[in-house]
C-alpha positions as CSV (number, residue, x, y, z in Angstrom):
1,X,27.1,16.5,-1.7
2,X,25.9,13.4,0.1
3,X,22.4,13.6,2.1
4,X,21.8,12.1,5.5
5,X,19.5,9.6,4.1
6,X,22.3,8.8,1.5
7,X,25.0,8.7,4.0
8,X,22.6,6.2,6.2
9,X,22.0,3.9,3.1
10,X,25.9,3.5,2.8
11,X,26.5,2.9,6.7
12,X,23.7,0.0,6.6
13,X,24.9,-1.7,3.6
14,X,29.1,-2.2,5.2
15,X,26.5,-3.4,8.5
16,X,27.5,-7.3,8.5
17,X,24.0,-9.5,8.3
18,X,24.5,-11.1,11.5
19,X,25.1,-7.6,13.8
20,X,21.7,-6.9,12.1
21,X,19.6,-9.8,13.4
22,X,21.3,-9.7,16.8
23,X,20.1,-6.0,16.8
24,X,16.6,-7.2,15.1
25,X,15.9,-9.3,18.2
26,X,16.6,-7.3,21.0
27,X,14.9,-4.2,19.4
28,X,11.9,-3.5,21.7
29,X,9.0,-3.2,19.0
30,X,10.3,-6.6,17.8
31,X,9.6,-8.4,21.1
32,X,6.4,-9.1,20.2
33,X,5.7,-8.5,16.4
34,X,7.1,-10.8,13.5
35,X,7.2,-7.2,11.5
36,X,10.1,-5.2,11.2
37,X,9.7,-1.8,11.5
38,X,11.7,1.6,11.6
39,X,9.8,5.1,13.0
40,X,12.0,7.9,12.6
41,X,11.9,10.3,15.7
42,X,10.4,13.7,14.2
43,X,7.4,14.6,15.2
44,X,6.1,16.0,11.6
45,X,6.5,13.0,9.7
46,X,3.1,11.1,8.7
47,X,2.7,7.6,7.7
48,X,0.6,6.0,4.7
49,X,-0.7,3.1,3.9
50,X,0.9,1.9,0.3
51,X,-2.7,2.5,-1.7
52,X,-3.7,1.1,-5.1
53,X,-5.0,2.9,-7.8
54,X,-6.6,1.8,-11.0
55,X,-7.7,3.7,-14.2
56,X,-8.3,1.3,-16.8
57,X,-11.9,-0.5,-16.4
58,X,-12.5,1.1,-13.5
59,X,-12.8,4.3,-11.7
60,X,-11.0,4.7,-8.0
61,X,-12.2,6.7,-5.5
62,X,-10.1,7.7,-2.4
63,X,-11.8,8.4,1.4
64,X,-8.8,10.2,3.0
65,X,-9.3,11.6,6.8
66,X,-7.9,14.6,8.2
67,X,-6.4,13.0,11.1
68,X,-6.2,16.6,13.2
69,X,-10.2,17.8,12.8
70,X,-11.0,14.7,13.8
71,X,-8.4,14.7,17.1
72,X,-9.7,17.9,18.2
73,X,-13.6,17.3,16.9
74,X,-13.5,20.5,14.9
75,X,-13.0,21.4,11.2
76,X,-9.3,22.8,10.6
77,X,-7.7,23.5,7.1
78,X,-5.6,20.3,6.3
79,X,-3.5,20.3,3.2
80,X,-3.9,16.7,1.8
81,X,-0.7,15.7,-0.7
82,X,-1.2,12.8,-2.5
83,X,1.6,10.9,-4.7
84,X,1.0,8.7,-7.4
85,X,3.7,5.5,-8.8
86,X,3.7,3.5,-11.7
87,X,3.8,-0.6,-11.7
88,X,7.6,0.4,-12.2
89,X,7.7,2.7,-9.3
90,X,8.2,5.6,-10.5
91,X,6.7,8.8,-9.2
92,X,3.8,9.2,-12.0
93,X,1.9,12.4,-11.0
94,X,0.9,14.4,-7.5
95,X,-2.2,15.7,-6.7
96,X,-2.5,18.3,-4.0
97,X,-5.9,20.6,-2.0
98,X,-7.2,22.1,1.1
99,X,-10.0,21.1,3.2
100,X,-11.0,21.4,6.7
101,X,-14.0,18.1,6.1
102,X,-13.4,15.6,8.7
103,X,-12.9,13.0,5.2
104,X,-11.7,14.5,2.1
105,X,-13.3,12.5,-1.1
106,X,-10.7,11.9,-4.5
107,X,-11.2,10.7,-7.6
108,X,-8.7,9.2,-9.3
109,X,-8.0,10.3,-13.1
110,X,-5.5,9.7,-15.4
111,X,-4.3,13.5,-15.5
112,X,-3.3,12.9,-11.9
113,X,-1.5,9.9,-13.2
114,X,-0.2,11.2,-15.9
115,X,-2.0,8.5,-17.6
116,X,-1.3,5.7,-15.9
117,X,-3.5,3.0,-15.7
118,X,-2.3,0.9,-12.2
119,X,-0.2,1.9,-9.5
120,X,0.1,2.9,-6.0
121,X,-0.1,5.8,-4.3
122,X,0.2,7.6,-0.5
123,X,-1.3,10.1,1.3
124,X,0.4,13.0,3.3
125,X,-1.0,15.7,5.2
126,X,0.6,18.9,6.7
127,X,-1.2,21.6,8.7
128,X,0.1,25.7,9.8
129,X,3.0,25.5,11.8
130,X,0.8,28.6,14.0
131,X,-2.0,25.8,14.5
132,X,0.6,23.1,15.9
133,X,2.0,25.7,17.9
134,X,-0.8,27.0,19.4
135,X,-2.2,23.7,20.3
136,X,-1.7,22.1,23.6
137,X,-2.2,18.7,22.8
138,X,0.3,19.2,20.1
139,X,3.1,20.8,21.4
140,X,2.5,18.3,24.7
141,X,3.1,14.7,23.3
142,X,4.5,13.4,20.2
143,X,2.0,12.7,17.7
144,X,2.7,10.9,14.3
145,X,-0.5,10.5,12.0
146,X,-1.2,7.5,10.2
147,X,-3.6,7.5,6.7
148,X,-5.4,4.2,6.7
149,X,-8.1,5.3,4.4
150,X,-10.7,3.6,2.3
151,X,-10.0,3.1,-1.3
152,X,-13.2,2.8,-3.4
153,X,-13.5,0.9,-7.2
154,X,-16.7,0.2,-10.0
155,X,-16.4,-0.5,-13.1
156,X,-16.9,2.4,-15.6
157,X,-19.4,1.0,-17.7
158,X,-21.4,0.7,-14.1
159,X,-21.8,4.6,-13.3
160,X,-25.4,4.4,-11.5
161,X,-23.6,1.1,-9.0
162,X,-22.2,1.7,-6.0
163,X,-18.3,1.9,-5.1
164,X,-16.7,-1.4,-3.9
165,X,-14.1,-0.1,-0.6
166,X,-11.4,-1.6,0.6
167,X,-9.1,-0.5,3.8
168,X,-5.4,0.1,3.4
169,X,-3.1,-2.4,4.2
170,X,0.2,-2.7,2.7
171,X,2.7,-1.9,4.5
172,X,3.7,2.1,5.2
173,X,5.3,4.5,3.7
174,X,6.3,8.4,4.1
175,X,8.0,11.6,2.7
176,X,11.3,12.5,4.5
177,X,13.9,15.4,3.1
178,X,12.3,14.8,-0.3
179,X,12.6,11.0,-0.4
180,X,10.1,8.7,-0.4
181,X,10.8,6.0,2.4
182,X,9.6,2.7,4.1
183,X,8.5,1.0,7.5
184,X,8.0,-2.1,6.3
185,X,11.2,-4.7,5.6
186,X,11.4,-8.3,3.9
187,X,12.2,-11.1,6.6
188,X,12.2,-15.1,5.6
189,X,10.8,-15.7,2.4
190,X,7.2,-18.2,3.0
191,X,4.7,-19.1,1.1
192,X,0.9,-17.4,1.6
193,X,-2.5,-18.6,0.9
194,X,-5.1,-16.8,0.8
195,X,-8.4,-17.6,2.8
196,X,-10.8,-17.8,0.0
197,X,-12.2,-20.2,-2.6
198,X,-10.9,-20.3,-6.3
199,X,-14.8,-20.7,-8.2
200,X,-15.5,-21.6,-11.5
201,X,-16.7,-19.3,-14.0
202,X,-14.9,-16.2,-13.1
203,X,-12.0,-13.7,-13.6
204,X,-9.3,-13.0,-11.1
205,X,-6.9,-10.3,-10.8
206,X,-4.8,-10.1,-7.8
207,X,-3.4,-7.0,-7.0
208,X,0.4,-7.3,-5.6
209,X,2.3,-3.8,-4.3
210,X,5.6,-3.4,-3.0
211,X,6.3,-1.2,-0.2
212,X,9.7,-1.6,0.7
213,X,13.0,0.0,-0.6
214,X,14.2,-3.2,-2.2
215,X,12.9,-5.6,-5.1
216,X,10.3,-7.8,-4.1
217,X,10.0,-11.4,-5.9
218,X,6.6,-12.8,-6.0
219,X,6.1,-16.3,-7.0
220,X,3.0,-17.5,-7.4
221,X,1.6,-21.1,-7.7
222,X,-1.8,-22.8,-9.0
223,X,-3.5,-25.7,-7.0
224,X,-6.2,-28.0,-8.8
225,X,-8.8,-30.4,-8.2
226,X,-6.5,-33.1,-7.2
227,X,-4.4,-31.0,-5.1
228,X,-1.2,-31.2,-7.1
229,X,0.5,-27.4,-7.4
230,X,2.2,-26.1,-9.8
231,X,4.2,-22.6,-10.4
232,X,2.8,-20.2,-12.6
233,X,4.9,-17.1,-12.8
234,X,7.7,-15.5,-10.8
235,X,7.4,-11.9,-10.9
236,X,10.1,-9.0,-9.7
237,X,8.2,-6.3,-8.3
238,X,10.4,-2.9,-8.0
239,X,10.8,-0.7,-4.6
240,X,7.2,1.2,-4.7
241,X,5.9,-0.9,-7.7
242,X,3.2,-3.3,-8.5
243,X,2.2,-6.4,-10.7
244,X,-1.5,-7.2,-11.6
245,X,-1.7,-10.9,-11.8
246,X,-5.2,-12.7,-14.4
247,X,-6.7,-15.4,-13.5
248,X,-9.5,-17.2,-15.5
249,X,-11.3,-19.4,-14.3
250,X,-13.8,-19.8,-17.3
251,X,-10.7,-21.4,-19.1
252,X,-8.7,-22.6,-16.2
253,X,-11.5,-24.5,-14.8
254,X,-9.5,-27.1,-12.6
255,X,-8.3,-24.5,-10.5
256,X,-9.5,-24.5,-6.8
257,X,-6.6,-22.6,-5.3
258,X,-3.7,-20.1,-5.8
259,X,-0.6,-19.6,-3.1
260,X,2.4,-17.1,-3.0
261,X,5.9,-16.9,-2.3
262,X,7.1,-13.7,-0.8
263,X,9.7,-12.2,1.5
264,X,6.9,-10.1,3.2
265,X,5.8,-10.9,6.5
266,X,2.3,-10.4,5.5
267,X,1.7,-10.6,1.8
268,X,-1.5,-9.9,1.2
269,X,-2.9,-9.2,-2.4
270,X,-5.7,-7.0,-3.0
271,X,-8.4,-9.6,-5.0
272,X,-10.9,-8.6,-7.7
273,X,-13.6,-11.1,-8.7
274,X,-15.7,-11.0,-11.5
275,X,-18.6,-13.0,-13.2
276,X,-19.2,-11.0,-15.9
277,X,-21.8,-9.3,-14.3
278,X,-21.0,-8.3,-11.3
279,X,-17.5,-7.5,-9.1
280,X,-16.2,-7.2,-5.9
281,X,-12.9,-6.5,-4.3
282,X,-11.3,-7.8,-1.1
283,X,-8.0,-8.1,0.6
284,X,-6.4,-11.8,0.5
């Protein structure tokens, strides 16, 4: 038997490419966005950030809010869902509890992972149907909850340092009839650089996710001294997945910049740099 969301992949893909665009640019939430994005009409669906995870070196932490206490500024049991990929992306483990905190605190481990080491991951909440129903505000307007929480890492062999946190930003995804879905689309392929400085002496790993339903191809390119550029590596990145890119600088010393190809309209990495002392982590 074929599902809805089945059916509606089939319809789309016999849609000619240039209906699409025509419909693209006289969609209203395209107006004035260079994102493309879809919102299903159903009031119980709730959107997540596309979150990394990492288990190797270092320990992850996850700050997720319960998006309802803090609405109505009062603690109500809120039972947090959380669903974990592999850089393949595959689903890789779940990881589910109930609390009524404002901010509900994780730590990611490899048994949620089922030993995993990098990955992403999403957050989904649900509440009692007798609550929502109850609830003025609720039952009044159409409310979809967003999870845009803070993702915290250190490095094991640093347990008495502080967490280094970093907001959620690529891209949304959600659970629908069982499926794991996506706002977020590929447009015109473009080239990004990041706003930072490439510095000699350290060790770079930039953190690339995918949260669309297609493959994503990332090409990235090295800049030196005397600003010539040169590829590097061209990496396929599957629907949910990931790819964790090294950079070192304490071999490749001419390098002063690094750049990206992506069909993204943001495509933002998630940085790590590292002396050999210290870390810290940053979006691109």
């Amino acid at each position: 038997m074929v599902t809805f969301i089945e059916m509606n992949k089939i319809l789309k893909s016999k849609i000619p490419l240039s209906f699409k665009k025509i419909v693209r640019s006289v969609y209203p939430l395209n107006a004035s966005s260079e994102h493309t994005y879809f919102y299903p009409k159903d009031s119980k669906l709730n959107f997540s950030d596309f979150f990394m995870f990492r288990c190797d070196d270092f320990e992850t932490v996850f700050i997720a809010e319960n998006n309802l206490a803090l609405l109505l500024a009062e603690p109500i049991n809120c039972r947090h869902a959380f669903y974990f990929f592999n850089s393949h992306g595959h689903l890789c483990g779940e990881h589910r509890d109930v609390s009524n905190s404002f901010h509900y605190l994780l730590k990611i481990t490899k048994q949620m992972t089922n030993s995993e080491k990098i990955g992403g991951f999403i957050h989904q909440t649900s509440y009692s149907n007798d609550l929502i129903i109850e609830d003025s505000i609720l039952t009044s307007n159409r409310i979809n909850f967003q999870h845009r929480g803070y993702t915290g890492y250190r490095k094991k062999t640093d347990e008495n340092s502080c967490y280094s946190y970093m907001h959620g930003n690529f891209g949304g995804m959600y659970l629908y009839d069982d499926s794991f879905l996506s706002l977020s689309r590929q447009r015109a392929s473009h080239f990004y650089t990041p706003q930072i400085i490439i510095k000699p002496d350290r060790f770079y790993e930039f953190y690339f996710c995918n949260p669309t339903e297609k493959k994503l191809l990332v090409s990235i390119s090295l800049i030196d001294k005397s600003l010539n550029s040169f590829k590097a590596v061209s990496k396929v990145i599957k629907p949910k997945g990931s790819y964790l890119y090294e950079l070192d600088t304490f071999i490749y010393n001419q390098i002063t910049n690094i750049s990206w190809k992506t069909n993204l309209p943001v495509g933002r990495a998630a940085v790590f740099e590292n002396n050999g002392f210290l870390f810290d982590v940053f979006h691109s």
